[in-house]
SETIDO-513818 format. One record per residue (C-alpha): x, y, z; residue in one letter; residue number from 0. Coordinates in pm, whole numbers. Layout:
% SETIDO-513818
u X	v Y	w Z	residu a	num NUM
...
% end
This chain:
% SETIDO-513818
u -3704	v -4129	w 11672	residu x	num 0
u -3940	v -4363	w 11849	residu x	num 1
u -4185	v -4226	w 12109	residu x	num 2
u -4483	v -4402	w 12300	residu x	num 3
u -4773	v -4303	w 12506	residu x	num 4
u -4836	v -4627	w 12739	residu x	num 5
u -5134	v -4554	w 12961	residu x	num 6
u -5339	v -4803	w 13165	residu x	num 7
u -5642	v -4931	w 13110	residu x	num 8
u -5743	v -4842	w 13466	residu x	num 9
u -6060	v -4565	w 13366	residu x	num 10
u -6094	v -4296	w 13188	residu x	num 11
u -5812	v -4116	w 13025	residu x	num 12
u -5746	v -3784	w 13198	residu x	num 13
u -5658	v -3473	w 13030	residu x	num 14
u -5358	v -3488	w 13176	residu x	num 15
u -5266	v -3830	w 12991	residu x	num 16
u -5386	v -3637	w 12675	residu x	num 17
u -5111	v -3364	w 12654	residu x	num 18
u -4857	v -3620	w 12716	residu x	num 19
u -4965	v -3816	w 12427	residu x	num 20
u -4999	v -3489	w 12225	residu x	num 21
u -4632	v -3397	w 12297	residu x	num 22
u -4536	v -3708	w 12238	residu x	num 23
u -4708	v -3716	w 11889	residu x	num 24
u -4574	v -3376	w 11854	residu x	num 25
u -4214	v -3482	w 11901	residu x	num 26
u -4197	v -3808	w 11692	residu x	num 27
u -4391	v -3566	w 11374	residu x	num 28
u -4201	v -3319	w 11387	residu x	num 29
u -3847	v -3530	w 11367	residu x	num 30
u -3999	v -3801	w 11115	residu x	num 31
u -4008	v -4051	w 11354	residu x	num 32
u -4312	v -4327	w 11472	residu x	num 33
u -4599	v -4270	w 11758	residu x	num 34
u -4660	v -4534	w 11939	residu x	num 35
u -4936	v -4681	w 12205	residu x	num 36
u -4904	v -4954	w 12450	residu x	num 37
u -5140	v -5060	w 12695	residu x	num 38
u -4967	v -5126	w 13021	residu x	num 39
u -5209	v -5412	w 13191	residu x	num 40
u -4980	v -5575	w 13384	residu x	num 41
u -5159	v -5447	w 13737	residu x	num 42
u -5514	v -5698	w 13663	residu x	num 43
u -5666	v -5577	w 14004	residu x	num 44
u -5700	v -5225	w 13833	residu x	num 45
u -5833	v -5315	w 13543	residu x	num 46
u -6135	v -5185	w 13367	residu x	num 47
u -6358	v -5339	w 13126	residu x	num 48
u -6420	v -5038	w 12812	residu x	num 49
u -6111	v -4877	w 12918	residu x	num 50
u -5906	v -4959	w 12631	residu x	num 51
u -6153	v -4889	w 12415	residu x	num 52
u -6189	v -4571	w 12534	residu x	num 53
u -5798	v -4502	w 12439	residu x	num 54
u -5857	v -4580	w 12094	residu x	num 55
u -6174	v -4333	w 12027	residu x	num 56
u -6025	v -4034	w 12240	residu x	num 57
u -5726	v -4056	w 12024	residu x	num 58
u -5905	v -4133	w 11680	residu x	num 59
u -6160	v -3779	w 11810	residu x	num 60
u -5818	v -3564	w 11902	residu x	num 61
u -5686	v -3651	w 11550	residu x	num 62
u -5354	v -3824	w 11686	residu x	num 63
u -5369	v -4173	w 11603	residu x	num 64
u -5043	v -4411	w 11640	residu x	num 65
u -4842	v -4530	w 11402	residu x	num 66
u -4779	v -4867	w 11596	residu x	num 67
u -5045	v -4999	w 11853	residu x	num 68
u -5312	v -5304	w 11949	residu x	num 69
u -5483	v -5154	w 11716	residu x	num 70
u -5253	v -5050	w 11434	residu x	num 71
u -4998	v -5324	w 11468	residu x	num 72
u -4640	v -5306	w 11381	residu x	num 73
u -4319	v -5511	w 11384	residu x	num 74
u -4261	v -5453	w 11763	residu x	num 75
u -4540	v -5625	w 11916	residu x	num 76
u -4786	v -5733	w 12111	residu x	num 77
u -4877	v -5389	w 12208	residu x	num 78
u -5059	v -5524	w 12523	residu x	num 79
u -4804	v -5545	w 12863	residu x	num 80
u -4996	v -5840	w 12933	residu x	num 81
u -4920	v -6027	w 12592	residu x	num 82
u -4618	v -6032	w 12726	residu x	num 83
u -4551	v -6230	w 13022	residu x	num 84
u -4279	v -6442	w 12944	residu x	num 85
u -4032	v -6208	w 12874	residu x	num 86
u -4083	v -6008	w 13170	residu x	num 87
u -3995	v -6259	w 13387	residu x	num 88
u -3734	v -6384	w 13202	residu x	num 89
u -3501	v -6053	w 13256	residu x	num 90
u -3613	v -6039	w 13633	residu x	num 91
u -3474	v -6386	w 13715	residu x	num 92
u -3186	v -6247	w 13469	residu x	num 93
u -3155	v -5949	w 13764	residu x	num 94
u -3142	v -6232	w 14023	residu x	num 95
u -2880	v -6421	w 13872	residu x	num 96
u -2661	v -6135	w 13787	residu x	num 97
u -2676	v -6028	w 14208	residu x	num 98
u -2893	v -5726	w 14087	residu x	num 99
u -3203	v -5851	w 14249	residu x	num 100
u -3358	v -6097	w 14483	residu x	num 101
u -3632	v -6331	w 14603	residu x	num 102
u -3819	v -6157	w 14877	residu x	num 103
u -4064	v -6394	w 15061	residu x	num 104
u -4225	v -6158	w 15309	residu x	num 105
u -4585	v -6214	w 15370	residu x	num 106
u -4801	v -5892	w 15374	residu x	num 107
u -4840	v -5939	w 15774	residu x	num 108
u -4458	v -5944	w 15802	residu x	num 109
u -4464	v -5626	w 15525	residu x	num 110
u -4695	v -5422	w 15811	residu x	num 111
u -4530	v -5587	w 16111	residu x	num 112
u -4184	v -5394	w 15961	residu x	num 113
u -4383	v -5076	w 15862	residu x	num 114
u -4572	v -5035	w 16212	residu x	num 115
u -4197	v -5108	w 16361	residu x	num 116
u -4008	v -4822	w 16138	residu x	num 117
u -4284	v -4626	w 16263	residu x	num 118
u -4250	v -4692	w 16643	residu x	num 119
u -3879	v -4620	w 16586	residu x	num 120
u -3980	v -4233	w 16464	residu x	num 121
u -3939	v -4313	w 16082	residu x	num 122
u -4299	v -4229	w 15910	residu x	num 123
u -4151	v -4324	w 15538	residu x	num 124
u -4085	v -4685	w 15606	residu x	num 125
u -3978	v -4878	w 15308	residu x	num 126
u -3770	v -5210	w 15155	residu x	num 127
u -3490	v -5104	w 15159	residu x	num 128
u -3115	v -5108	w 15223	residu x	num 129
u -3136	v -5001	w 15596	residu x	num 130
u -3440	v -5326	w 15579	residu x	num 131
u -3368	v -5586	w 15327	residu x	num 132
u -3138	v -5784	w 15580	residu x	num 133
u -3366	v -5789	w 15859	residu x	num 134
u -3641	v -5896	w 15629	residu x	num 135
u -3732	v -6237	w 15463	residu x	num 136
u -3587	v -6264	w 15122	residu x	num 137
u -3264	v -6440	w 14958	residu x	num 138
u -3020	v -6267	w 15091	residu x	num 139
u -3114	v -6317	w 15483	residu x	num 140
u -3208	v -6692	w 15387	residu x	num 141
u -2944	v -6984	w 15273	residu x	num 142
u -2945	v -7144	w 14956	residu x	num 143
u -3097	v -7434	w 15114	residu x	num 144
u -3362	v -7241	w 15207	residu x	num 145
u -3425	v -7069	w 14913	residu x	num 146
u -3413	v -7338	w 14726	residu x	num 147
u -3677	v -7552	w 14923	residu x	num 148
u -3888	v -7243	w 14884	residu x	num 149
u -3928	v -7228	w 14551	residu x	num 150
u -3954	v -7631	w 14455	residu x	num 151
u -4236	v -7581	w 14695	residu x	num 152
u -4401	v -7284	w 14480	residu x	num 153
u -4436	v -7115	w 14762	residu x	num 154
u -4542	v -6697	w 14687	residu x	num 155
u -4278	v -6478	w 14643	residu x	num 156
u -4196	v -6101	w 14486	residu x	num 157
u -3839	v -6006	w 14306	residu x	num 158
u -3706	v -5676	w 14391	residu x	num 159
u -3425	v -5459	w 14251	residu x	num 160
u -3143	v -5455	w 14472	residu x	num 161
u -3053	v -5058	w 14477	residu x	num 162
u -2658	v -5006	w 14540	residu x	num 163
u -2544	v -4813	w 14847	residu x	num 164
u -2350	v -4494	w 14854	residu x	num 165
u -2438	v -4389	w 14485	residu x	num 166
u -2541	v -4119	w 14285	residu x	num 167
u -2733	v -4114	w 14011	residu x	num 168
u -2713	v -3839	w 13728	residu x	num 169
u -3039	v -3805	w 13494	residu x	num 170
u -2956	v -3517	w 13213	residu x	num 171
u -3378	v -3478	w 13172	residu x	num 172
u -3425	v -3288	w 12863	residu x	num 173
u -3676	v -3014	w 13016	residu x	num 174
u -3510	v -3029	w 13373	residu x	num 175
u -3182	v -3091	w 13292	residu x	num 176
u -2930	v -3233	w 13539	residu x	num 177
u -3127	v -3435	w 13826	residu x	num 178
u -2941	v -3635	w 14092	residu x	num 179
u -3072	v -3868	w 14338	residu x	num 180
u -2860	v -4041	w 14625	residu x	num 181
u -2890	v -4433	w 14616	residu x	num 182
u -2989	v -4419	w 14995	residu x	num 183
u -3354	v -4248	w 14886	residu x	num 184
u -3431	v -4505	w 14682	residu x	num 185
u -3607	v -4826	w 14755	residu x	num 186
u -3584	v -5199	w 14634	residu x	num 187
u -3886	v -5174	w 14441	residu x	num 188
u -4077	v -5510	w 14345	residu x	num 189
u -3966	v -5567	w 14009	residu x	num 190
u -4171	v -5929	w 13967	residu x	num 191
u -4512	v -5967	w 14167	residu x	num 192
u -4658	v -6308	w 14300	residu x	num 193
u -4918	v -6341	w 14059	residu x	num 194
u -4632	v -6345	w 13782	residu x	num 195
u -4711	v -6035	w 13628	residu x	num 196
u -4406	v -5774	w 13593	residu x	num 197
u -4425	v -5413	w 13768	residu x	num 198
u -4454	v -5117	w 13584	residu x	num 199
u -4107	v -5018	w 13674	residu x	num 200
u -3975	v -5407	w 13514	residu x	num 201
u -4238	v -5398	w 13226	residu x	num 202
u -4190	v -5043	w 13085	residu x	num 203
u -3831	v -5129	w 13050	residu x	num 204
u -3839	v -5421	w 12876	residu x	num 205
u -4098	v -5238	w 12664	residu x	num 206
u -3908	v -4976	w 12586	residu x	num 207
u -3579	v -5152	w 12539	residu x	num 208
u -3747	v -5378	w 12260	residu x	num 209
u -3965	v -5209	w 12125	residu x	num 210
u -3654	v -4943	w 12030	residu x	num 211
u -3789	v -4635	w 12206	residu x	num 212
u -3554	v -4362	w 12176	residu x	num 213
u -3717	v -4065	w 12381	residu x	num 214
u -3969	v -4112	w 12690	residu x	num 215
u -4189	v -3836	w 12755	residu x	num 216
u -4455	v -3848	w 13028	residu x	num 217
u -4565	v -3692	w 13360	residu x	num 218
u -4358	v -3543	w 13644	residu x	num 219
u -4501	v -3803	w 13879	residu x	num 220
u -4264	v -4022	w 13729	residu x	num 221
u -3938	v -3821	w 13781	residu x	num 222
u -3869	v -4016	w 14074	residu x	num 223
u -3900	v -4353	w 13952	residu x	num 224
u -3644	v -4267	w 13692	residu x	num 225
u -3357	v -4312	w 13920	residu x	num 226
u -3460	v -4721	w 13953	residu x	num 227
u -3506	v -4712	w 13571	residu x	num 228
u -3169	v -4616	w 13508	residu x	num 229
u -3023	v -4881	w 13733	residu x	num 230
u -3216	v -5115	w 13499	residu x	num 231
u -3132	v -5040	w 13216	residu x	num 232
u -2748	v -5058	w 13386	residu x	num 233
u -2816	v -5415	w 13541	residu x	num 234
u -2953	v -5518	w 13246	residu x	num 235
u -2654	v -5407	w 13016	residu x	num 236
u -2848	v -5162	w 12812	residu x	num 237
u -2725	v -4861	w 12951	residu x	num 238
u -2580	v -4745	w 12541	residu x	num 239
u -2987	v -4809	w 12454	residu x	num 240
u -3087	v -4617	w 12762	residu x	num 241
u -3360	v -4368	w 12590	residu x	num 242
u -3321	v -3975	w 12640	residu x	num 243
u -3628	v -3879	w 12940	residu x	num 244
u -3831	v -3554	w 12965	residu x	num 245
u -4051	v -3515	w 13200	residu x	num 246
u -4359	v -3304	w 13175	residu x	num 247
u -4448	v -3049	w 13433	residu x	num 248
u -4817	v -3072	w 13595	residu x	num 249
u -5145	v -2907	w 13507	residu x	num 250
u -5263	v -2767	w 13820	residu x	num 251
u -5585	v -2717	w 13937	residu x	num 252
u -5771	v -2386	w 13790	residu x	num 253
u -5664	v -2196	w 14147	residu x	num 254
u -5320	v -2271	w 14037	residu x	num 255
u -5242	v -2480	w 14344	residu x	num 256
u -5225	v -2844	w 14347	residu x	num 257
u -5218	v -3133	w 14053	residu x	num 258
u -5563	v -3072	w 13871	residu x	num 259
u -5776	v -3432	w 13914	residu x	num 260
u -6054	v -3568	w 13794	residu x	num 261
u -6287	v -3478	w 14061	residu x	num 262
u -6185	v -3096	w 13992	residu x	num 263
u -6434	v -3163	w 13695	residu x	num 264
u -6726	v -3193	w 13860	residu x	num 265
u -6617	v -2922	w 14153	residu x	num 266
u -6544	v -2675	w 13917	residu x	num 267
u -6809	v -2742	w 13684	residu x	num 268
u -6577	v -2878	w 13354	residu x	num 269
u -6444	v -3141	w 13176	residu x	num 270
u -6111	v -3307	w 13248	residu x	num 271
u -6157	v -3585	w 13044	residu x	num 272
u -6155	v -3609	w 12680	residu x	num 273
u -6493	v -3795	w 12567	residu x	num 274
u -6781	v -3882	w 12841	residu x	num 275
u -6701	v -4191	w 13082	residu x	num 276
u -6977	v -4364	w 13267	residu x	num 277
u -6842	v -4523	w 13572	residu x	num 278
u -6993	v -4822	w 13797	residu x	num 279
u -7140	v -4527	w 13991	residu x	num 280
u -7242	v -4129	w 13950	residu x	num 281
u -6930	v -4061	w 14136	residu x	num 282
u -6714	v -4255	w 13891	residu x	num 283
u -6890	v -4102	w 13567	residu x	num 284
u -6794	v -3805	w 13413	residu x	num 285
u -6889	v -3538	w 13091	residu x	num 286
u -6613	v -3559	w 12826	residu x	num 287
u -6496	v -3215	w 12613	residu x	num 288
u -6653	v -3375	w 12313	residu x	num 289
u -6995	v -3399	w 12462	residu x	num 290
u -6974	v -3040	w 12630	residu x	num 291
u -6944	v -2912	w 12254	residu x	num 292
u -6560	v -2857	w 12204	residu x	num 293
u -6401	v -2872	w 11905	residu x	num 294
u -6111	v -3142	w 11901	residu x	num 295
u -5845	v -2920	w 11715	residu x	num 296
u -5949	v -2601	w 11958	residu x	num 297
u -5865	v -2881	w 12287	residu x	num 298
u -5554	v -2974	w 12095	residu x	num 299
u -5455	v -2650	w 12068	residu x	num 300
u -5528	v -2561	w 12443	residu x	num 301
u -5293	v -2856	w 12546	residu x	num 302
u -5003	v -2740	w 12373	residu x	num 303
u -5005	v -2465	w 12541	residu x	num 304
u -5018	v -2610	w 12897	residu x	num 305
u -4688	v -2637	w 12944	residu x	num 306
u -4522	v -2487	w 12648	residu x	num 307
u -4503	v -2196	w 12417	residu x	num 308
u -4385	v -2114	w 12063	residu x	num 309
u -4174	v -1810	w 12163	residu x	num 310
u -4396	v -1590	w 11924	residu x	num 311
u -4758	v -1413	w 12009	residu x	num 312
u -4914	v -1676	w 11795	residu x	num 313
u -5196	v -1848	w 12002	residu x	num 314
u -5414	v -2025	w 11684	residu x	num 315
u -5225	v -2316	w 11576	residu x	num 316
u -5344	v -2557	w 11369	residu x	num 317
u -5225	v -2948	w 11434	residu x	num 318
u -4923	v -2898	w 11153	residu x	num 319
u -4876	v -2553	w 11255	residu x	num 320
u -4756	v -2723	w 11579	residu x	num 321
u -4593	v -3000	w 11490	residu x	num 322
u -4360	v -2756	w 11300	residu x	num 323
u -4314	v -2546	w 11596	residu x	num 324
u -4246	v -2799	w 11890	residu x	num 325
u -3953	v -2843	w 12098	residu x	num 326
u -3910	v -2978	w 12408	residu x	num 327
u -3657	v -2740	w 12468	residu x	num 328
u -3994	v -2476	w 12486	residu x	num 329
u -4168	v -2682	w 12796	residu x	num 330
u -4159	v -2526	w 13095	residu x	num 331
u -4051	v -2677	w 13423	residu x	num 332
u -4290	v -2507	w 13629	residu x	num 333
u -4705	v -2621	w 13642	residu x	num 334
u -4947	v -2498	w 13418	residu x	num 335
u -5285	v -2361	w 13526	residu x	num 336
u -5572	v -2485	w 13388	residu x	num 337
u -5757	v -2191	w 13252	residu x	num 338
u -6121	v -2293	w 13121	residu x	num 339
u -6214	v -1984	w 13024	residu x	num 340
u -5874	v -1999	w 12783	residu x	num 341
u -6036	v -2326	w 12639	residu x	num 342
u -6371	v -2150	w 12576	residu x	num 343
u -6201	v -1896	w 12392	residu x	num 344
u -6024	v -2132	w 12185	residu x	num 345
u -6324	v -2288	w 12104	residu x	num 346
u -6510	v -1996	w 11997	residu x	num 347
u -6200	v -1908	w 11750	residu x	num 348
u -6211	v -2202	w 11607	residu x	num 349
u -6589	v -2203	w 11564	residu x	num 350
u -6572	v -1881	w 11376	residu x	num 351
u -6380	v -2046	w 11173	residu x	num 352
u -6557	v -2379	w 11048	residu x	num 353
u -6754	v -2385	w 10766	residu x	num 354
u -7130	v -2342	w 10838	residu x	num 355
u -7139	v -2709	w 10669	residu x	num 356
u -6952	v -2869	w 10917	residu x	num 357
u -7130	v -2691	w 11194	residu x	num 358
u -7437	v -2807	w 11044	residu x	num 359
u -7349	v -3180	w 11125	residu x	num 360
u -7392	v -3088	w 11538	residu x	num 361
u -7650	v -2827	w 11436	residu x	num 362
u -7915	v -3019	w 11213	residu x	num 363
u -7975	v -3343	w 11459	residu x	num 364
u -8013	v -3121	w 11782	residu x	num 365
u -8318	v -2938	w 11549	residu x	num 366
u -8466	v -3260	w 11500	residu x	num 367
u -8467	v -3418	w 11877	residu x	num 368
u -8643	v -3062	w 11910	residu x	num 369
u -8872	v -3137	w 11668	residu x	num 370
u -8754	v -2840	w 11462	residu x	num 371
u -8832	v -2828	w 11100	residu x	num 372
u -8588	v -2627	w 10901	residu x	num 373
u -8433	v -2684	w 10569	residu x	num 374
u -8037	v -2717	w 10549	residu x	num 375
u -8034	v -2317	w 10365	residu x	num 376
u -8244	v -2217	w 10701	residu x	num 377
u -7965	v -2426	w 10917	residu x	num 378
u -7708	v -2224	w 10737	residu x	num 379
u -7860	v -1859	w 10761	residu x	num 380
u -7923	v -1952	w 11129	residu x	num 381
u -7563	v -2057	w 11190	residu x	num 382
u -7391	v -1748	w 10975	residu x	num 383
u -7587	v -1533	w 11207	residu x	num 384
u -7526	v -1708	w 11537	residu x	num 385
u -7185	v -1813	w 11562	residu x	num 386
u -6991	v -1525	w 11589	residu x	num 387
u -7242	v -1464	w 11927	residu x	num 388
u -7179	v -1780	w 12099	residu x	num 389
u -6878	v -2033	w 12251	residu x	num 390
u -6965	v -2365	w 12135	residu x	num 391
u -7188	v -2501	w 11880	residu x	num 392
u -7495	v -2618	w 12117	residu x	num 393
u -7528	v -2280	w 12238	residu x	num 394
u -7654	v -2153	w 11880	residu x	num 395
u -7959	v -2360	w 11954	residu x	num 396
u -8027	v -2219	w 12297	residu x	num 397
u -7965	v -1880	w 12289	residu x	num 398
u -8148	v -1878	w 11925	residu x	num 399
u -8449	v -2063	w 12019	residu x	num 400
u -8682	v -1820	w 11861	residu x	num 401
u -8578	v -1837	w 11514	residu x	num 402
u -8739	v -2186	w 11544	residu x	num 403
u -9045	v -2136	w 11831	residu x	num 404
u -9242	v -1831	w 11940	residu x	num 405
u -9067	v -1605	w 12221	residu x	num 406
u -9097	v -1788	w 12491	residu x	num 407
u -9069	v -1448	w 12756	residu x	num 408
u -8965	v -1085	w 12745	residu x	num 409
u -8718	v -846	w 12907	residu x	num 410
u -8959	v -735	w 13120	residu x	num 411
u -8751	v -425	w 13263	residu x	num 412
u -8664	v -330	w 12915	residu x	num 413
u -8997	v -342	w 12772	residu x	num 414
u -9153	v -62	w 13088	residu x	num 415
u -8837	v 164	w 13007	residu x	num 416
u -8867	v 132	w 12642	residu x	num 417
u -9237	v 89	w 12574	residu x	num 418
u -9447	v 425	w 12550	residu x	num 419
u -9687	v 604	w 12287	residu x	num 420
u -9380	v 706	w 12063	residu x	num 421
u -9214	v 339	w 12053	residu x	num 422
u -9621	v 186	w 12030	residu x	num 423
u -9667	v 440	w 11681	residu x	num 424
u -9310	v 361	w 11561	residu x	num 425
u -9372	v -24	w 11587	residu x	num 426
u -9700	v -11	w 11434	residu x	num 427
u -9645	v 199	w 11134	residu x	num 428
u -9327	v 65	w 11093	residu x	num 429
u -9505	v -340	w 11096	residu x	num 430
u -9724	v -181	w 10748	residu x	num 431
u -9410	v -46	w 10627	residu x	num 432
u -9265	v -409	w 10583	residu x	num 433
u -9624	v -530	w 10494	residu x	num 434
u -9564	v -346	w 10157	residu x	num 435
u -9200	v -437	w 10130	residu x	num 436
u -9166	v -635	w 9823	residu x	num 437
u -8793	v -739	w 9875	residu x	num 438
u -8721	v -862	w 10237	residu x	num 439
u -8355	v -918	w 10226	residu x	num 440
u -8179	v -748	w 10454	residu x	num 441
u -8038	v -512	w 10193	residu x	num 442
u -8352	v -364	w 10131	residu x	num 443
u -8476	v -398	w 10463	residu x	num 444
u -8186	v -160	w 10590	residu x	num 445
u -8291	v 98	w 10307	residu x	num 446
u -8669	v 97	w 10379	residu x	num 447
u -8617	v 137	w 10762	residu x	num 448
u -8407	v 432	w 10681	residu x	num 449
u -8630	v 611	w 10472	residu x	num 450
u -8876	v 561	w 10692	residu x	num 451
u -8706	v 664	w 11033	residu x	num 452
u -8620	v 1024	w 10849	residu x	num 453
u -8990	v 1048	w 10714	residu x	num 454
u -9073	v 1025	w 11056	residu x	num 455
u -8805	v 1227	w 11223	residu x	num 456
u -8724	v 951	w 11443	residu x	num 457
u -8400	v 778	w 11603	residu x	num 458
u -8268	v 406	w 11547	residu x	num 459
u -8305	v 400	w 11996	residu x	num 460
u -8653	v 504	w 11896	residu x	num 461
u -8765	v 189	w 11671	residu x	num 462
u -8466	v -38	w 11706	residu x	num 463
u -8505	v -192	w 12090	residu x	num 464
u -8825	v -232	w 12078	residu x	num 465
u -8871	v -413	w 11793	residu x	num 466
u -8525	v -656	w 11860	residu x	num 467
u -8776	v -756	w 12180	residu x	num 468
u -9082	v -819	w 11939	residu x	num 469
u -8851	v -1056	w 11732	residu x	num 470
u -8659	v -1234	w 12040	residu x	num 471
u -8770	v -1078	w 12350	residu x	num 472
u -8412	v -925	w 12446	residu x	num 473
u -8218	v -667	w 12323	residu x	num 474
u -7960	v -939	w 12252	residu x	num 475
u -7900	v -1086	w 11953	residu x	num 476
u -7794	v -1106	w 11575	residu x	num 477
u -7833	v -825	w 11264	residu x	num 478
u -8205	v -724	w 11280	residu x	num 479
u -8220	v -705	w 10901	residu x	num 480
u -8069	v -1030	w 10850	residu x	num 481
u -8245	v -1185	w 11125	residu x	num 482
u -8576	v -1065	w 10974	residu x	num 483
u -8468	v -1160	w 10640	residu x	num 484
u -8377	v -1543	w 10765	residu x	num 485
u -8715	v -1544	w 10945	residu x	num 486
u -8925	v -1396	w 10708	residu x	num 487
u -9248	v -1127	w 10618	residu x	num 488
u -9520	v -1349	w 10734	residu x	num 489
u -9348	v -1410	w 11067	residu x	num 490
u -9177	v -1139	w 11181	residu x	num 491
u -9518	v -937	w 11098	residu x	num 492
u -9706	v -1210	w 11353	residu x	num 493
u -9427	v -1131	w 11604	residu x	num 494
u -9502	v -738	w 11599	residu x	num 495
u -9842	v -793	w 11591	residu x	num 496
u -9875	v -1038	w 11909	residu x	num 497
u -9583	v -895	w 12143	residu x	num 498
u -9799	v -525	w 12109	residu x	num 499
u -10043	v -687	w 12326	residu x	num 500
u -9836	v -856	w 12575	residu x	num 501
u -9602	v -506	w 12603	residu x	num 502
u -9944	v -301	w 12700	residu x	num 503
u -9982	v -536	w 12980	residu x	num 504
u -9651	v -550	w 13062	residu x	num 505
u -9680	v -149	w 13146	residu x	num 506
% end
């Protein structure tokens, strides 16, 4: 089995391009098989400087690099559409010569003069097609004479694919399974443009025919272009080679109406694409997961599940885990909603489950920029107690700000319904209680606040709230014993001692 993910370096890659290449990965994994990546370039108008690039690292971050690629190399190269030219055009003059295709000379005035006359006749889709091609400019309106002088003079001209008439075509889609189209609906697409440089419709064939591709997975978008694909690969004789297609359903928007973009990012307040891209303008530039503070696997697993399920209740997969599972006989026809609050989730679970270490690599350098000194066993204690409370790593540092910096302000409302003469005594008496503590883990910090709650015939609601908003000024927040322990005598005894004053004049 050979698969490929072929995107273009046009801008950023959406996330949309991402689950493709994930179930395309999937697929080739879990039957042995190779992943490959080409770079379709062909369309040079579109193309982006960093682009490329861009493909590479979002890959290399999401953990599923090619096998064969620009950057990996292989026996079936170049990996770059335009690296290969020549043989592009080669197999569309092949097309003209075979009376599968023809030289179209149409100027784009006379392209707009047709349109704005299909549309003065009552038909809004105007196209190139059979019902056109002999009232238009091309080879087959034109003699050989003609033709001939035409080219010697190197004047501009376009090849298109000459679609039959009265035909139907029969696509056995592995996730839609049997999809007809009628020859009439289809077009004679441009196959060759005037600059040289092959379609995407000529190109990807060629590509795939060569390079030995044996499945082609990619968007639904592309359902209807399969139709002039499979006369290709007819006119071309390479029908046996033809590869099996599967065609992905959408992700729609969060509403669960319309093809998510990648301005639903910014209007919904979330990523869509997989690492940051900054574009020639603020418009164009956009947050990636990684930099919001996902976790790649926790994205992965998210994808997989837009669009497909295991058939079990298991939701945490790891990237093995799925490969094992996968089938394309498990995707779904029908669009998948992109829930954010699903990819939080998955983030937090797989949070829970890193190893404080590896959390400490995001953790330690956002101290620093703070110009927070910690030791790495401080880093640790902090993170043991924080993650289970928060979504993504970066939170940790926000919501615990005060194991690092004073409290910054109090729960006001808490502090006037909590705060009286009882809660005052039980604060202060309990503050020389840990003064004489010896052993401040939170062991022994449990047992001494019990003894001295019963000595005093007095309620955990009676100490407990009150002194969480001495320590962090909310009732919010990790184990007091093991938050005290982490943060230690000498400060939380400062923190009871200075917030007594500021809850007197808060009531």
């Amino acid at each position: 089995m050979r698969v490929r993910f072929a995107p273009s370096p046009t801008g950023a890659l959406h996330i949309g391009g991402v689950r493709t290449a994930l179930y395309n990965y999937l697929l080739a994994k879990k039957n042995g098989g190779k992943f490959l990546l080409r770079v379709e370039d062909t369309d040079r108008t579109r193309y982006v400087p960093g682009a490329e690039q861009y493909f590479y690292d979002a890959l290399k971050w999401l953990g599923i690099s090619p096998d064969e690629g620009p950057e990996q190399g292989g026996d079936y190269g170049p990996y770059r559409q335009s690296e290969r030219k020549d043989m592009y055009a080669q197999y569309a003059y092949q097309l003209v010569e075979s009376g599968h295709a023809y030289y179209a000379f149409d100027t784009p005035a006379e392209l707009d003069e047709m349109r704005a006359r299909m549309k003065a006749e009552g038909i809004h889709m105007a196209r190139y097609d059979q019902t056109t091609r002999m009232s238009m400019k091309n080879s087959l309106t034109m003699s050989d004479e003609e033709v001939k002088a035409w080219l010697a003079e190197e004047k501009p001209f376009t090849i298109r694919i000459k679609i039959p008439e009265n035909e139907e075509i029969l696509i056995n889609d592995l996730i839609r399974g049997e999809v007809r189209f009628k020859s009439e609906e289809l077009d004679d697409k441009v196959m060759l443009k005037g600059d040289g440089m092959p379609t995407y419709h000529m190109a990807n064939i060629v590509d795939d025919h060569f390079m030995k591709i044996t499945h082609v997975i990619r968007g639904e978008e592309w359902l209807s272009s399969t139709a002039h694909h499979v006369y290709l690969y007819r006119f071309l004789n390479w029908e046996e080679e033809m590869p099996a297609f599967a065609h992905l359903p959408l992700i729609l928007k969060p509403v669960g109406s319309g093809k998510l973009s990648k301005r639903d990012g910014k209007k919904f307040g979330f990523p869509v694409f997989p690492l940051s891209w900054n574009g020639e303008t603020e418009e164009d530039s956009f947050t990636g997961f990684r930099e919001e503070g996902y976790i790649p696997e926790a994205l992965i697993n998210f994808l997989a599940f837009l669009g497909w399920n295991p058939g079990t209740e298991q939701e945490i997969f790891s990237l093995d885990e799925l490969v094992e599972a996968f089938s394309l006989e498990r995707v779904n026809k029908a669009g998948a909603r992109f829930d954010i609050d699903k990819i939080k989730w998955f983030n937090q679970q797989y949070l829970q489950e890193q190893s404080a270490e590896t959390i400490l690599n995001t953790i330690k350098p956002l101290t620093e920029a703070k110009g927070w000194t910690a030791s790495d066993e401080f880093l640790i204690g902090f993170i043991d107690l924080m993650r289970e409370r928060v979504q993504f790593a970066t939170d940790m540092i926000t919501d615990g700000y005060y194991f690092f910096e004073p409290v910054k302000e109090y729960d006001e409302k808490m502090i006037r319904k909590k705060w009286n003469e009882k809660s005052k005594k039980a604060l202060t008496e309990y503050a020389n209680v840990l003064l004489e503590a010896e052993d401040f883990n939170a062991e022994a910090l449990d047992q001494k606040t019990k003894v001295y709650l019963e000595a005093k015939e007095l309620k955990f609601g009676d100490l407990f709230p009150i002194l969480r908003i001495a320590l962090t000024g909310s009732t919010k927040g990790p184990s007091v014993f093991e938050m005290m322990s982490l943060l230690g005598k000498n400060l939380v005894l400062e923190r009871i001692e200075s917030s007594v004053g500021k809850f007197n004049a808060n009531t």
